[in-house]
Steps between C-alpha positions, in 0.01 A plus 500: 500500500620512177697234287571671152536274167560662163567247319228383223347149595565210348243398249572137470253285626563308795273257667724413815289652771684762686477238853686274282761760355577627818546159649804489742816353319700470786329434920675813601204667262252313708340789720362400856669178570861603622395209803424226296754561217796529786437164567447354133807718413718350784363100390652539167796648551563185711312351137226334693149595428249246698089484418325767574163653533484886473161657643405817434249726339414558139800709353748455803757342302456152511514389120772708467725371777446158386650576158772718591573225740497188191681809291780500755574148526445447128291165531223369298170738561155341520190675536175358606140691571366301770158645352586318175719216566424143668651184584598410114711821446676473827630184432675554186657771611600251833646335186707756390604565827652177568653437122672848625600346815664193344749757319553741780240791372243656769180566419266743648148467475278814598183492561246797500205529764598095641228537771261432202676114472290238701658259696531206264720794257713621818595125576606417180798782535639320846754241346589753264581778723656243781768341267566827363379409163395863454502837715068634463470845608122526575312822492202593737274796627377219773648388799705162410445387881122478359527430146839299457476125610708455815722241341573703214546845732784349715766423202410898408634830605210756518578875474237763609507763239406840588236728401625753295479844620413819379868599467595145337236579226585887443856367411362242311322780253734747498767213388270422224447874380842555474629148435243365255640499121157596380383745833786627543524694145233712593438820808310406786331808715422327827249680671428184771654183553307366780147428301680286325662293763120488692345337239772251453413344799877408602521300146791639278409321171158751588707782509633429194206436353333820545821691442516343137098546453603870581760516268313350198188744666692797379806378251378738215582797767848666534486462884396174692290650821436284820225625727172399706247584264661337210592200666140448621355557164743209349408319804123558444480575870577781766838394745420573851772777662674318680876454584605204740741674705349879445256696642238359330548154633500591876175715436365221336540255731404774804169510316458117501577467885278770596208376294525155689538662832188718441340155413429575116555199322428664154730740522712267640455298160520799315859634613637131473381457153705829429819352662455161288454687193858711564631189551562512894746205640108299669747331743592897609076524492511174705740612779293808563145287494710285773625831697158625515317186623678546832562892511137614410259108565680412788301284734209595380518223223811286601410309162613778294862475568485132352257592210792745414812301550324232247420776235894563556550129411243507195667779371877399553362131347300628210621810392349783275207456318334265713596612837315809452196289576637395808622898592124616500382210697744612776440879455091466479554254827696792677324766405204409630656303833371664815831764584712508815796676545578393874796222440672816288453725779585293732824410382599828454418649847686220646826552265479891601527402869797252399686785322428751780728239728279385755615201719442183290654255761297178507389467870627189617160292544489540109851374441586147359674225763681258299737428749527458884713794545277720309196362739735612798533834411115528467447483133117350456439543866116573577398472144173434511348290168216559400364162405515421869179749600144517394439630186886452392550852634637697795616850485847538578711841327733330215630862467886616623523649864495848504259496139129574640253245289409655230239407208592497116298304327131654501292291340246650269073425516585362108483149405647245714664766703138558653559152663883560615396844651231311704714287616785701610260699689396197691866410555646820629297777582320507884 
């Protein structure tokens, strides 16, 4: 792809970064939120804007939105660091707030990464934000249901920001290269987009970033060029292939199941690391570590279904970097779980019979009575429960008439299944 530039760049010196310069001036500019922004859109047209916490990843937006959204209503804009700032500064801007108050003037107070406040700094924002002394807009990468004191959470509308996707962040450099008052003055020869967008990791102020380091890289040339290796060299580090919804991906993550099933836990480790690098969604990572527990563990280690729906919850709690600890403690678990495939199978024999339309009437001993009429027509007659004989078992056939018994579920000799196999064998065969 080519996007051609003759112009002669602009030699004045400009110290704006080019995340800055590009910053959207209006929220339909704001890429990856059309959601969210529907519903902040729809608030002030009706010119109500309530407190609000907006939770999202580094780059989705949320800086932006919250002064677009003071820009809009054209109120007094205060910014706080909750890294920096502590009980003293928030009350003289409280201050503010209510001298604005007394003359009809809102005030909005935003405040980056608020998670980082400690209880004692979230309290003293209540009376404020209840009497409507001021509108804060609070910023977090954290989930608020964890990190935002319950009092303070309920007088707060929280929006979920999304991830940004590849797509989102192609648009978001292709605006700048053609948009950009310094960029946009020269040719750009783009050989491959997506290197760039892998080692963002979903963060568009990183995309940005390395698109102006590449700029400045090569400024003294008549063409600006965008490709792997030069983007690695800037980067001072070689970008994975990989494309989240391309080939790549689902060979990727076929290499990362298969290395668990075949009980490697290094390679395991090795083809997660790769998807973490690219910048893989972990809760997509997550979903398949909980898929696999049951399709490929089964039985065999019932404890690895719950191991993996709590790495699910780590990861959906914590969030990139951290969570990555959590990933290889679920995938080095699996991997080397004993393996059994029977539940899988078994499931999927039995739906092939359903689809083939064999009887599926329940035989009337196996039907539910709730009423007397129901008991007179012989639903529940001759059921006989188990509880009620030796060993809490008697075999009876809980299958349809006309459907010969028939076994699915084949327990392996791995793990726990050893145990269940013995036992069935007890149970049912002569």
């Amino acid at each position: 792809m080519e996007l051609f530039r003759t112009d002669i760049v602009n030699e004045k010196t400009d110290f704006i970064p080019l995340a800055e310069r590009m910053r959207p001036k209006n929220l339909d500019e704001v890429y990856g939120q059309n959601n969210v922004l529907g519903k902040i859109k729809k608030l002030q047209e009706s010119n109500y804007t309530p407190s609000l916490i907006l939770w999202g990843a580094p780059g989705s937006g949320k800086t932006t939105i919250a002064n677009l959204i003071a820009k809009n209503l054209k109120v007094k804009f205060e910014k706080l660091s909750a890294v920096e700032a502590g009980v003293k500064e928030l009350r003289k801007i409280i201050e503010i707030a209510e001298k604005n108050k007394s003359i009809n003037k809102k005030t909005i107070l935003f405040i980056d990464e608020i998670h980082r406040f400690n209880k004692s700094q979230q309290d003293s924002l209540l009376h404020a934000v209840e009497s409507g002394s001021l509108i804060l807009i609070g910023a977090t990468t954290e989930n608020p249901s964890f990190e935002v004191n319950a009092a303070l959470l309920s007088r707060m509308q929280v929006y979920k920001l999304n991830e940004l996707d590849g797509s989102d962040l192609k648009q978001i450099a292709i605006n700048a290269i053609e948009n950009d008052e310094i960029l946009s003055k020269k040719e750009f020869l783009i050989d491959d987009l997506d290197p760039l967008i892998n080692i963002s990791g979903g963060d568009a102020r990183a995309v940005l970033k390395y698109l102006e380091i590449l700029f400045n890289y090569q400024k003294s040339r008549d063409k600006i060029q965008i490709n792997k290796q030069l983007i690695e060299e800037i980067a001072d580090r070689k970008i994975a292939g990989y494309d989240k919804k391309g080939e790549s991906h689902y060979d990727t993550i076929s290499a990362f199941i298969k290395s668990m099933r075949g009980s490697d836990p290094d390679a395991s480790i090795f083809w997660l690391a790769k998807m973490i690098d690219a910048g893989e969604d972990p809760k997509f990572i997550a979903r398949r570590l909980v898929i696999f527990a049951s399709e490929d563990i089964g039985n065999a280690d019932p404890g690895a279904l719950s191991l993996a729906k709590s790495v699910f919850d780590a990861v959906n709690l914590i969030g990139y970097p951290e969570c990555r600890i959590n990933l290889a403690q679920g995938v080095t678990y699996l991997a080397v779980a004993p393996k059994s495939n029977a539940s899988y199978k078994a499931i999927n024999e039995a739906l092939a019979d359903i689809r083939k339309g064999v009887n599926t009437s329940v035989p009337l001993p196996l039907r539910n009575a709730p009423t007397k009429l129901m008991k007179n027509d012989g639903y529940g007659a001759d059921y006989k429960y188990p509880h009620d004989y030796e060993n809490n078992f008697i075999r009876t056939d809980y299958f349809p008439k006309e459907f010969s018994k028939k076994q699915y579920y084949r327990p392996t000799l791995n793990g726990k299944e050893a145990k269940i196999s013995e036992r069935l064998k007890k149970l049912w065969v002569d």
